[in-house]
C-alpha positions as CSV (number, residue, x, y, z in Angstrom):
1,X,-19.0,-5.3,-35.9
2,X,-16.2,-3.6,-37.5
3,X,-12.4,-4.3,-36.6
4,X,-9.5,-2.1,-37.3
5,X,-6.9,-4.5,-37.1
6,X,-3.3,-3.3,-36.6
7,X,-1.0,-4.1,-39.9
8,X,1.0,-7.4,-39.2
9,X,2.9,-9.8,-36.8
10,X,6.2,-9.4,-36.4
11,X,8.4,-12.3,-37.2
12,X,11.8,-13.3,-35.5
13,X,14.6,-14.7,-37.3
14,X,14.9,-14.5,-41.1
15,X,12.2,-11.8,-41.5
16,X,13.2,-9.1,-39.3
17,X,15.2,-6.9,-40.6
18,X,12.6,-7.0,-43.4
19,X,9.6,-5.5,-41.4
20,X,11.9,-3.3,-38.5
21,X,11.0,-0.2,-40.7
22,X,6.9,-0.6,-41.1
23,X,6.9,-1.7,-37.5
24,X,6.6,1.9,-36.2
25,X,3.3,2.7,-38.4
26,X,0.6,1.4,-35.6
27,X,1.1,0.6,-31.7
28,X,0.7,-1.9,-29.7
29,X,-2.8,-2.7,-28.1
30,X,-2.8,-0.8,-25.4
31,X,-3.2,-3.2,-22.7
32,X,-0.6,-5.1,-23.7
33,X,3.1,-5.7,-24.8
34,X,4.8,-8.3,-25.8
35,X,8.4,-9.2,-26.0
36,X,9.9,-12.6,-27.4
37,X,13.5,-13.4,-26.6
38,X,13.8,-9.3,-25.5
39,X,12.3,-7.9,-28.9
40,X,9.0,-6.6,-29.5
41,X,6.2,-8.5,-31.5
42,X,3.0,-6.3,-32.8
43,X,0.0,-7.3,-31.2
44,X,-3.0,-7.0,-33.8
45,X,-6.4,-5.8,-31.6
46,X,-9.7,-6.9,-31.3
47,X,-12.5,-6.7,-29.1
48,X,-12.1,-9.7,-26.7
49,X,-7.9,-9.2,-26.7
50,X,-4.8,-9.3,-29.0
51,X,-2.8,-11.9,-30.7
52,X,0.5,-11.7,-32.1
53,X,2.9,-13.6,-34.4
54,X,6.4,-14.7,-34.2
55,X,9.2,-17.1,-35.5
56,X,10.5,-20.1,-32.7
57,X,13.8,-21.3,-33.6
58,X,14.9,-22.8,-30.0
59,X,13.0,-22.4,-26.7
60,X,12.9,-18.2,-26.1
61,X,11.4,-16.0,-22.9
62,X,8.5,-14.2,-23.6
63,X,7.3,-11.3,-21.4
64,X,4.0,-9.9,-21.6
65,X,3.4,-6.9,-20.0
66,X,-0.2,-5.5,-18.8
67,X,-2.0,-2.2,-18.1
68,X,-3.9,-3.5,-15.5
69,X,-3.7,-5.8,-12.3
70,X,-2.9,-9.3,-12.7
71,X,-3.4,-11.7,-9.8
72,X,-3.3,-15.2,-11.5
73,X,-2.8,-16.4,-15.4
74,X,-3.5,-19.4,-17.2
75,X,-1.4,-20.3,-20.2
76,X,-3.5,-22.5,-22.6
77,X,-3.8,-25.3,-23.3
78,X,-2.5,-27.0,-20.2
79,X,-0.5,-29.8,-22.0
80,X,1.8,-27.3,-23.2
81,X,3.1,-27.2,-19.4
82,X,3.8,-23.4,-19.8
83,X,4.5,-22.5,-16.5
84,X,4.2,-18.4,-15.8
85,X,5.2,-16.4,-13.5
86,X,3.9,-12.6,-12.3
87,X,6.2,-9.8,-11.6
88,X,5.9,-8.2,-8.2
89,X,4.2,-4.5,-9.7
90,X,1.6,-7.9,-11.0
91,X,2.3,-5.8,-14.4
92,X,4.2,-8.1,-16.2
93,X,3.4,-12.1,-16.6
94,X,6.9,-14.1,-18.0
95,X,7.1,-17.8,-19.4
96,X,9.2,-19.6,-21.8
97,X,7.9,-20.6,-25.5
98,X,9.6,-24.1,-26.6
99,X,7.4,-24.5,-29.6
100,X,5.1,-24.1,-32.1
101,X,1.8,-24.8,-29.6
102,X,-0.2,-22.0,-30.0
103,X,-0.8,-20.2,-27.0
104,X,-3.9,-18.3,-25.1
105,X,-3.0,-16.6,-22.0
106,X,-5.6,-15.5,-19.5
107,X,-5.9,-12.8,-16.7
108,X,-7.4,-13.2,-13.5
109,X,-10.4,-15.9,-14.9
110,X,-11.1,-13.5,-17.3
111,X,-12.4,-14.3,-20.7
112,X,-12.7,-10.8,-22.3
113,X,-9.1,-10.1,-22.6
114,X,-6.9,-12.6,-23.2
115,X,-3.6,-12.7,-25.4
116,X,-3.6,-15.5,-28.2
117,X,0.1,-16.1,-29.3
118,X,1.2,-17.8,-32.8
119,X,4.7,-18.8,-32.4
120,X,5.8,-20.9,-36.3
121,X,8.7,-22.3,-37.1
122,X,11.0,-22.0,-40.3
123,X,9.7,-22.0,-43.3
124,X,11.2,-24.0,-46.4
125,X,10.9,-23.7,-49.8
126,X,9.6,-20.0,-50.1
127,X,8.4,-19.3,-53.1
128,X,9.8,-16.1,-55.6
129,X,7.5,-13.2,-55.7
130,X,7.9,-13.3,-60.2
131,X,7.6,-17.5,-59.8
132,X,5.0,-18.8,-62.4
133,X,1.7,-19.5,-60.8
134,X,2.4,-17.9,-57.5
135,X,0.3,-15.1,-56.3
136,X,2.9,-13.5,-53.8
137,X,1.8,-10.9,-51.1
138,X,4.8,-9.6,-49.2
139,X,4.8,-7.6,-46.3
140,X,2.4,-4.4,-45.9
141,X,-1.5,-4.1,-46.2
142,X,-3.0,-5.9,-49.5
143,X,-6.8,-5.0,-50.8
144,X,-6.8,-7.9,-52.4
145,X,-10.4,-8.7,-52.8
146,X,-11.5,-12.0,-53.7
147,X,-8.4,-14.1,-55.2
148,X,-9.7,-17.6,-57.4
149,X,-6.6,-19.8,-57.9
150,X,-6.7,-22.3,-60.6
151,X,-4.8,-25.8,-61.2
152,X,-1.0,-25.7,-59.7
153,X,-1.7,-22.3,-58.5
154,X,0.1,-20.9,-55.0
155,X,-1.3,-18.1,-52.7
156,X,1.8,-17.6,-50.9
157,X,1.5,-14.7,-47.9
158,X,4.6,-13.8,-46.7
159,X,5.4,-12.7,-42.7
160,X,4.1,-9.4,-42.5
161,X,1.2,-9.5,-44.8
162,X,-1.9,-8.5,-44.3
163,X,-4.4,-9.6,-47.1
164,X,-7.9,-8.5,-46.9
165,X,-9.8,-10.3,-49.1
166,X,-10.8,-14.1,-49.4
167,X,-9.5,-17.3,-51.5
168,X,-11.9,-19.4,-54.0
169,X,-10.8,-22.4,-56.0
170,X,-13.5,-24.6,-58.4
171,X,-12.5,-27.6,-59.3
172,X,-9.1,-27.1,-59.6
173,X,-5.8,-29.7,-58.7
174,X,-2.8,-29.0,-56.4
175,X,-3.6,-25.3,-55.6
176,X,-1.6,-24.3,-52.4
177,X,-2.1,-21.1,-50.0
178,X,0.4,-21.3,-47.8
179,X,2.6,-18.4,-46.0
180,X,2.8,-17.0,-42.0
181,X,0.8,-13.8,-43.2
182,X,-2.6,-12.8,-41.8
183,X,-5.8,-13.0,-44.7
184,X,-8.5,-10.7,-42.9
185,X,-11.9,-10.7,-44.1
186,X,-12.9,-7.5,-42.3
187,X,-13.9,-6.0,-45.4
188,X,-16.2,-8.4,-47.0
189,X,-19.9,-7.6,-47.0
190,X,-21.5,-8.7,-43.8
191,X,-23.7,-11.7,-43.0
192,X,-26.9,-10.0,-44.0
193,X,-25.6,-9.3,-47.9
194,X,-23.9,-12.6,-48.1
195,X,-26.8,-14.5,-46.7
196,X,-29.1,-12.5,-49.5
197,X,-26.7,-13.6,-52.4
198,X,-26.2,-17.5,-50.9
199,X,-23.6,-17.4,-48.4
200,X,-22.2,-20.0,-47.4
201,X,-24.2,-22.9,-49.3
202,X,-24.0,-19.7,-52.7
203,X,-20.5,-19.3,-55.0
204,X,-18.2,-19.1,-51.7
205,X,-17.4,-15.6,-52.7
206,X,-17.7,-14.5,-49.0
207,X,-16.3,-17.5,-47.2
208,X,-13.0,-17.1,-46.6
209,X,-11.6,-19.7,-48.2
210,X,-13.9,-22.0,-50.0
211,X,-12.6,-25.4,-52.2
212,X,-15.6,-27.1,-54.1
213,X,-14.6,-29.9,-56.1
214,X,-10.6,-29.6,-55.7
215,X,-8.1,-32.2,-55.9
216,X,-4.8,-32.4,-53.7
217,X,-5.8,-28.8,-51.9
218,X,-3.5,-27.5,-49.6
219,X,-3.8,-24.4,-46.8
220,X,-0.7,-23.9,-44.8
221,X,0.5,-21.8,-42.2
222,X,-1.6,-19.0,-42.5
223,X,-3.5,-17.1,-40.1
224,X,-7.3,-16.2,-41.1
225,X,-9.0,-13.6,-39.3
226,X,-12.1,-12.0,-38.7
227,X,-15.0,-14.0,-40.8
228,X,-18.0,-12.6,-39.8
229,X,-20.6,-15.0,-41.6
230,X,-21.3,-18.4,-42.0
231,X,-18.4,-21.1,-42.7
232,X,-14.4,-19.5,-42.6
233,X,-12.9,-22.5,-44.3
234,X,-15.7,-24.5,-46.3
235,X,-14.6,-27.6,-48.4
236,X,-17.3,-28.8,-50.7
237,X,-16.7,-31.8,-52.0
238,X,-13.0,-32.1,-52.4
239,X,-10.7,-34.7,-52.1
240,X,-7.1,-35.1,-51.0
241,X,-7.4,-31.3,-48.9
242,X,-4.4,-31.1,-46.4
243,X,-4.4,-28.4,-43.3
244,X,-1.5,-27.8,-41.6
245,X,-0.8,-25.1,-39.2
246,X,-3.5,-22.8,-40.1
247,X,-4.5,-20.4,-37.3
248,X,-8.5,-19.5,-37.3
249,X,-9.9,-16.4,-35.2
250,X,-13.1,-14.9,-35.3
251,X,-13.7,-12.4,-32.8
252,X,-17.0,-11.8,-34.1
253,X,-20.2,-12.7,-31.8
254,X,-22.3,-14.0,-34.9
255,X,-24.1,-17.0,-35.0
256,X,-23.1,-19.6,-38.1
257,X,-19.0,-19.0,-37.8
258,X,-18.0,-22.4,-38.1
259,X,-14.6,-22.8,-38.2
260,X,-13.5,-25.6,-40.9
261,X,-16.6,-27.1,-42.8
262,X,-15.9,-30.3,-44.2
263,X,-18.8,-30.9,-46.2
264,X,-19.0,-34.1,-48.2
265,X,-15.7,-34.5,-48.8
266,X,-12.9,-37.3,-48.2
267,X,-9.5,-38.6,-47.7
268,X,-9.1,-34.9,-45.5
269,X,-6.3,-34.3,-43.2
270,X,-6.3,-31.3,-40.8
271,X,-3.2,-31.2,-38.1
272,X,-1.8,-28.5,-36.3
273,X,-4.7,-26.3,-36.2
274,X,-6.0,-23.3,-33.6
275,X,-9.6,-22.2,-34.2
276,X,-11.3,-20.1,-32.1
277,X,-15.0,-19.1,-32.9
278,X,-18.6,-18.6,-32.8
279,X,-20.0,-21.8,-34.1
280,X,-18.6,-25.5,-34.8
281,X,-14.5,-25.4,-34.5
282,X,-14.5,-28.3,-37.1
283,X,-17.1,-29.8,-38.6
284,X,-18.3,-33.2,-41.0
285,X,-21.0,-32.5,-43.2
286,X,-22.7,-34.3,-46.3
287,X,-24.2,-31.6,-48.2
288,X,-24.1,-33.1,-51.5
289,X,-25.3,-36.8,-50.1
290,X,-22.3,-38.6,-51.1
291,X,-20.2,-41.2,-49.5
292,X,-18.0,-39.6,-46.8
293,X,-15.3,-40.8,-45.4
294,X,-11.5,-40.9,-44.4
295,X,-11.2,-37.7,-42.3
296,X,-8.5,-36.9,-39.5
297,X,-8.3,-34.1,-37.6
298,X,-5.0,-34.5,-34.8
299,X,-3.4,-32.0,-32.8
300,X,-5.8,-29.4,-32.4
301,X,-6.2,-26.2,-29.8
302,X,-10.1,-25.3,-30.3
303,X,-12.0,-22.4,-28.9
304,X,-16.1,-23.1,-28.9
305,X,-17.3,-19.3,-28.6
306,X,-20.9,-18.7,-26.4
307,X,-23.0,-18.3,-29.0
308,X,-23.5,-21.7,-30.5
309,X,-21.8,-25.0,-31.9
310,X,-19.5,-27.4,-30.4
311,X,-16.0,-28.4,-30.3
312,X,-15.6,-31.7,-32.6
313,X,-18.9,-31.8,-34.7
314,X,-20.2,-34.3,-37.2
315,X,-23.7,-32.9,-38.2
316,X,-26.3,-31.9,-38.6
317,X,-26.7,-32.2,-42.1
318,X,-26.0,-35.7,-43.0
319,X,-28.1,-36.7,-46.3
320,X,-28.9,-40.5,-46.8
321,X,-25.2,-42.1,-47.7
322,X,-22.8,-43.4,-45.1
323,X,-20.0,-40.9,-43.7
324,X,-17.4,-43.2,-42.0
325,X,-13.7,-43.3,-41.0
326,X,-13.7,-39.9,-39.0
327,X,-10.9,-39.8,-36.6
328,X,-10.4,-37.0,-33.9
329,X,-6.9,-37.3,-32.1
330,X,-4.4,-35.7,-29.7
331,X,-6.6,-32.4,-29.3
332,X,-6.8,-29.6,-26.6
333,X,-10.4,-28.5,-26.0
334,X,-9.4,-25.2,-24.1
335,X,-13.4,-23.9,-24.1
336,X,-16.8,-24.8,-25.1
337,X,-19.1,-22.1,-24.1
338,X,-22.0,-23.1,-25.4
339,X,-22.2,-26.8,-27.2
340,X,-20.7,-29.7,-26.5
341,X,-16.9,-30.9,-26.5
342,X,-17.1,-33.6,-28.9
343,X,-20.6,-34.5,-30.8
344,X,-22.3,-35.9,-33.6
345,X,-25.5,-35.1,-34.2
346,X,-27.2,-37.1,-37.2
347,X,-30.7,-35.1,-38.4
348,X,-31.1,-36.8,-41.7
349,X,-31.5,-40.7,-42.6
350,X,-27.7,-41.4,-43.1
351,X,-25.4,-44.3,-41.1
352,X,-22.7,-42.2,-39.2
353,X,-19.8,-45.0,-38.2
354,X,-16.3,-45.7,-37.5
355,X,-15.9,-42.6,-35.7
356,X,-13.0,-42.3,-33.2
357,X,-12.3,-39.9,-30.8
358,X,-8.5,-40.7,-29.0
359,X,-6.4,-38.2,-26.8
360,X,-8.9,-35.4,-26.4
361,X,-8.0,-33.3,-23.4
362,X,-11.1,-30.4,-22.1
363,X,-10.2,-27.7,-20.1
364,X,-13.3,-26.1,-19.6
365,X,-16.7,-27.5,-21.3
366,X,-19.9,-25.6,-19.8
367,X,-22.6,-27.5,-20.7
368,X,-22.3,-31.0,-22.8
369,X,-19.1,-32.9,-22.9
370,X,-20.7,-36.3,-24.9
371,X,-23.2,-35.7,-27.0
372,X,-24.1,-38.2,-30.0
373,X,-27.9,-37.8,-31.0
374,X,-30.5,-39.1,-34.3
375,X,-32.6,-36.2,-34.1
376,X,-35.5,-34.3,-35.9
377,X,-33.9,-30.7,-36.2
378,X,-34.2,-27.3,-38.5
379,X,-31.6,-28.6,-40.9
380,X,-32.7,-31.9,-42.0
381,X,-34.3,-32.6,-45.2
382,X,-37.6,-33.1,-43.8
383,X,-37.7,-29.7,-42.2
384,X,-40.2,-27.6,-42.6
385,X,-40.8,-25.4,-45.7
386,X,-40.8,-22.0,-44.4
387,X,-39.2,-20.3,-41.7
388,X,-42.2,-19.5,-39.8
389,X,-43.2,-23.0,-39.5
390,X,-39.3,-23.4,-38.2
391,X,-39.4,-21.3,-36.1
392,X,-42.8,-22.1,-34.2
393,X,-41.4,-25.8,-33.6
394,X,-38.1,-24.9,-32.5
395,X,-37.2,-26.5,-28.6
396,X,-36.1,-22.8,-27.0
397,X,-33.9,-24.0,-24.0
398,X,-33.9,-27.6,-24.8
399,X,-30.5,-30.4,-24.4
400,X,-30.4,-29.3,-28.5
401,X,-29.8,-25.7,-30.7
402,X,-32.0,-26.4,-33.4
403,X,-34.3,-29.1,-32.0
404,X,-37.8,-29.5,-33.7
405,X,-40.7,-30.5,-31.4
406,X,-43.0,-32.6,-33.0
407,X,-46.7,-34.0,-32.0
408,X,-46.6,-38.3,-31.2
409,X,-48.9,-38.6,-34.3
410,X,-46.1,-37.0,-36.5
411,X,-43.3,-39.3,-34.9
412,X,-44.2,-42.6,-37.6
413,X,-43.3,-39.7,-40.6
414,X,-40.2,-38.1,-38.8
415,X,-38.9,-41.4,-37.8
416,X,-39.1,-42.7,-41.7
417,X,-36.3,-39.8,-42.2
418,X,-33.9,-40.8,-39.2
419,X,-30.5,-42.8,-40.1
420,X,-28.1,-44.4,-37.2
421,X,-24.6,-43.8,-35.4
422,X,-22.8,-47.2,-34.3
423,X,-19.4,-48.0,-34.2
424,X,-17.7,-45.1,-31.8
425,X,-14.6,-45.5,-29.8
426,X,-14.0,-42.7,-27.3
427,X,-10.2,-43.2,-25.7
428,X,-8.9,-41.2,-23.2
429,X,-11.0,-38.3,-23.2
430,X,-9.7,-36.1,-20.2
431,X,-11.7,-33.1,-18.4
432,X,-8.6,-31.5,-17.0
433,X,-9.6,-28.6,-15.8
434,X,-13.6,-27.2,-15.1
435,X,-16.3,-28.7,-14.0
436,X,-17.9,-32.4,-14.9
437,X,-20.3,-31.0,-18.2
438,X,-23.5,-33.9,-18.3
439,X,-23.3,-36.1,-21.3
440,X,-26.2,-37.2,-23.7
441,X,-26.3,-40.7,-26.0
442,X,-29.7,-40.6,-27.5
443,X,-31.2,-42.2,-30.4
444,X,-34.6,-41.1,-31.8
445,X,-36.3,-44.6,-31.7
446,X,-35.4,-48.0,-31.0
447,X,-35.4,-48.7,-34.7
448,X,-33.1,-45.4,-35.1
449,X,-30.9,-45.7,-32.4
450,X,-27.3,-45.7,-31.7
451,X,-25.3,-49.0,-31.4
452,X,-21.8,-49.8,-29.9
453,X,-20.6,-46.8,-28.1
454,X,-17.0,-47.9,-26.4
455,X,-16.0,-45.1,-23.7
456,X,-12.5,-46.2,-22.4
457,X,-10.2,-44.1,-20.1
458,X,-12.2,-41.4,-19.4
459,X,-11.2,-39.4,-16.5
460,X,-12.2,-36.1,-14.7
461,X,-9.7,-34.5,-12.8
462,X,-7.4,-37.5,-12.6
463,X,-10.4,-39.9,-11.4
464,X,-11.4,-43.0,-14.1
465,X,-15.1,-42.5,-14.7
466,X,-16.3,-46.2,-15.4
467,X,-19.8,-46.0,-15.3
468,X,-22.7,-43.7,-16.9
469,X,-24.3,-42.4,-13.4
470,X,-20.9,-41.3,-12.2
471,X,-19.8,-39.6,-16.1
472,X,-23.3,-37.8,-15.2
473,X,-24.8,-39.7,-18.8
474,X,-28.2,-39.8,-19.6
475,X,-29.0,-42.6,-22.3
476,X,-31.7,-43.2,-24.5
477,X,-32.4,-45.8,-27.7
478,X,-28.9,-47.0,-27.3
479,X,-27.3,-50.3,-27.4
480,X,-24.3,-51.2,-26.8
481,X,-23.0,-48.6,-24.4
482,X,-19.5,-49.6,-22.8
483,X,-17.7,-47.7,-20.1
484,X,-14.6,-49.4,-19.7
């Protein structure tokens, strides 16, 4: 699928006067129109809707106009408390912006138009398009290609940019991208190529921003758009990587766009984050069978597209050495259309602990909304050899995507492969809004199992949910299980 995106986001404040001349060169989407304090923003186009960009300095009316009928609209997520109201022609939809939250507005229960808005605040600290060791992009359309940046480098993308191309960095220290500009992979070969010359597990020439071995990495601000293969942000073994206020959208329908891979890596800190895609939102990994450990992903606004994944993932590839110390917190879940709100799914022979899950708030999960697993599955080390042999064993329509079957005489062998979960806290995990999704614990054998699962405060709709049976839980090979 091909996407003609329009040129850039207009940004209020400092930046105006800088892009009021380009602003003319492409139109609005034409369903909709946007204006932020009474002046316009571009709206850049895709297949499922529009987003647009724009500067908050203090709390501003936005009005969104439609061509078509609008009868009710959802402003997500819900803990934003943006309250909107519809004009009488039901043409125009108007609410008030506060803050930086970014924003997903819905018509009519409708999922295949929507408007995602990016309001940002202020930037500090700009860099100077001739500073040493700053790649600078300023406003307009850049064919930039692939960019590497190397030790005390800055990608700096300034409001109004439109970068098509992609970001490497090999073992490299304190190399920033940073910027409110768009970097649009639209023009990188597709998944078939990439896949053919190692995609995402190759030289991360077509992820679109890949870190392998960096030290003190940090991605801020930017808005990343349109991967259309496997693993948008993929950190390989890094250390020290900060994420701060990085927008993610993929409107693309194929399967294997995760959203932020971190894969083997530790002492990680993701914040302020809006991903919405076709795979895993975020995800823990262990690749390169290391020790993991020490990653935090808070204040979150995640979009889990229909065609697989889950929200908050840890798995499936795991490797043998512990991964510990992961910490979800204060994140809005507004859909999971396929997978599972929050999950780890261990399909290798490592220990998965100290996981934490506190403040997570779901709008609208489909299918799973807890599901930890130790399972035998395509991705483990003990997979088959060859893809026909996968794809004979895989369990079409089963609890898992990517579940192997197995005969009870092969279960001694699988089970020698099979590691552990223990040590989980889930606090006050919410379903706001939706139905009640079932929930799976399940550990492979009693000897690979999960231990001490502690579910406190979980609520649906208001109502505690104190018990498995009511949470709709089905448990297996798990000790240790506390609803409290």
């Amino acid at each position: 699928m091909r996407i003609n995106p329009p040129l850039w986001g207009f940004a209020l404040g400092s930046f105006a006067a800088l892009l009021a001349p380009v602003l003319t060169l492409r139109a609005a989407a034409p369903d909709f129109r946007v204006l932020v304090g009474g002046q316009p923003v571009e709206l850049h186009e895709f297949p499922q809707g529009a987003f647009g960009l724009f500067e908050v300095v203090r709390p501003v009316d936005v009005d969104l106009r439609t061509g078509f009928d609008v009868r009710w609209v959802n402003v997500r997520p819900l803990s934003a408390g943006v309250s909107a109201s519809i004009a009488g022609d039901h043409r125009s939809v108007r609410f008030n912006v506060t803050g930086t939250t970014p924003l997903t507005v819905e018509f009519n229960d409708d999922l295949s138009r929507v408007v995602h808005l990016f309001p940002y605040g202020p930037e500090s600290d700009i860099p100077k398009p001739d500073a040493p060791n700053v790649r600078f992009f300023g406003p307009g359309i850049h064919e930039a290609g692939l960019i590497d940046l190397h030790d005390g480098e800055t990608l700096y993308l300034a409001p109004g940019a439109w970068v098509k191309g992609n970001v490497r960095s090999v073992n490299s220290s304190n190399i920033t991208i940073r910027g409110r500009g768009v970097l649009d992979g639209s023009d990188i070969p597709s998944r078939p190529e990439s896949r053919e010359n190692g995609g995402s597990y190759g030289d991360g020439s077509r992820n679109m921003v890949y870190l392998e071995h960096t030290t003190g990495a940090r991605i801020e601000g930017i808005t990343i758009f349109n991967s259309d293969f496997e693993w948008t942000v993929y950190m390989n073994g890094t250390k020290g990587t900060r994420v701060d206020g990085v927008k993610l959208l993929n409107p693309s329908l194929s399967y294997g766009d995760d959203g932020f891979d971190v894969v083997s890596s530790s002492d990680v800190l993701i914040k302020n984050i809006f991903v919405r895609t076709n795979d895993d939102c975020v995800v823990v990994k262990n690749l390169q069978d290391v020790d993991t450990h020490d990653i935090t992903v808070r204040h979150a606004v995640l979009w889990n597209m229909p065609t697989g994944g889950n929200g908050l993932e840890i798995g499936f590839e795991m490797g043998n050495s512990r991964v510990h110390g992961i910490h979800f917190q204060d994140i809005d879940i507004i859909h999971v259309e396929r997978g599972s709100a929050i999950s780890i799914h261990n399909g290798d022979a490592a220990t998965v602990e100290d996981v934490t899950y506190d403040d997570i708030r779901v709008e609208d999960a489909r299918r799973k909304l807890i599901d930890f697993a130790v399972i035998y599955a395509q991705y483990g080390a003990d997979k088959p050899a060859n893809d026909e042999e996968n794809e004979r064993r895989l369990d079409r329509g089963g609890t898992w995507d990517g579940l192997l079957t197995y005969t009870p005489d092969e279960k001694p062998a699988r089970a020698r492969l099979r590691g552990h979960i223990r040590d989980v806290r889930v606090t006050n995990l919410h379903v706001v809004d939706g139905a009640l999704p079932y929930s799976v614990i399940a550990g492979f054998d009693v000897e690979h199992g999960i231990d001490n699962v502690r579910i406190e405060g979980l609520q649906y709709l208001g109502r505690p949910i104190t018990n498995a049976a009511d949470g709709r839980f089905t448990i297996e090979n798990a000790r240790g299980v506390v609803f409290q």
